[in-house]
C-alpha positions in Angstrom: -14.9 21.4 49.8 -16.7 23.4 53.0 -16.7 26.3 50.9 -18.5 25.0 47.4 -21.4 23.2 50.4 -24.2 24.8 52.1 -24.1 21.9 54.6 -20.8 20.5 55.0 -20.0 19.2 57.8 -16.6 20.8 60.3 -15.5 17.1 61.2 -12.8 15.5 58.6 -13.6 12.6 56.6 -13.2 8.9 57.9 -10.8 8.2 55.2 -8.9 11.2 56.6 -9.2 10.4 60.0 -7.4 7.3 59.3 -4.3 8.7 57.1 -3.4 11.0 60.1 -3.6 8.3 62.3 -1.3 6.5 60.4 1.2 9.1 59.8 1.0 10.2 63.6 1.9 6.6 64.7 4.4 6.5 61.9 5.7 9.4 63.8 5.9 8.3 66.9 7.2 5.6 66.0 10.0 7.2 64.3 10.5 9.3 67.5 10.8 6.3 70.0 13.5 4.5 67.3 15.5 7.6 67.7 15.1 8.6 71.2 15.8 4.8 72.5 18.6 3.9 69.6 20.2 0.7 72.1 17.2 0.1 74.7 14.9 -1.1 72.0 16.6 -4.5 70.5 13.7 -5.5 69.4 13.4 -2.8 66.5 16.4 -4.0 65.1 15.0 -6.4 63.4 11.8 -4.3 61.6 13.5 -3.5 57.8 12.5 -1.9 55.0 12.8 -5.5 53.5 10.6 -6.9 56.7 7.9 -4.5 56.0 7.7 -4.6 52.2 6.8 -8.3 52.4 4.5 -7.7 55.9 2.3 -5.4 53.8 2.6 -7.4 50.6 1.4 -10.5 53.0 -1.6 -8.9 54.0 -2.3 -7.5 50.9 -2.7 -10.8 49.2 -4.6 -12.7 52.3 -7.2 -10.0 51.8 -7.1 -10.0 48.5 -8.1 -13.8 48.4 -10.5 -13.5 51.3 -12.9 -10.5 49.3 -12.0 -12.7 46.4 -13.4 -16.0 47.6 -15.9 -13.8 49.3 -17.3 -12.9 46.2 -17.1 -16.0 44.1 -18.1 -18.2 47.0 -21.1 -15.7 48.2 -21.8 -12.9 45.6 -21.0 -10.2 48.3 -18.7 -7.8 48.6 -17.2 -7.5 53.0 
């Protein structure tokens, strides 16, 4: 994309600033899990299972907040 611009900026996008943030807590994440295996009890409980239905949770609570949002108010947040 810097090449087909005159003026593109040398920082990434915000939208890519937050993937790699993601991905480098994922990461470390991963790394403590295996490093610590028995010290950290409480990861034991965080499953596949747990987080499907975490992310499908939020999904839907902010789902009906922009929709209320924008029956309610006409605006998008």
């Amino acid at each position: 994309m810097r090449l087909s611009q005159i003026d593109a900026k040398t920082e990434p996008c915000h939208r890519c600033q937050i993937i790699r943030s993601y991905v480098l807590v994922a990461f470390t994440i991963l790394i403590i899990a295996f490093i610590g295996k028995d010290q950290f009890g409480i990861v034991k409980f965080v499953t596949p299972l747990g987080i499907a239905i975490g992310l499908m949770t939020v999904g839907l609570i902010v789902f009906a907040v922009k929709l209320i949002s924008w029956k309610v108010f006409n605006k998008i947040i």
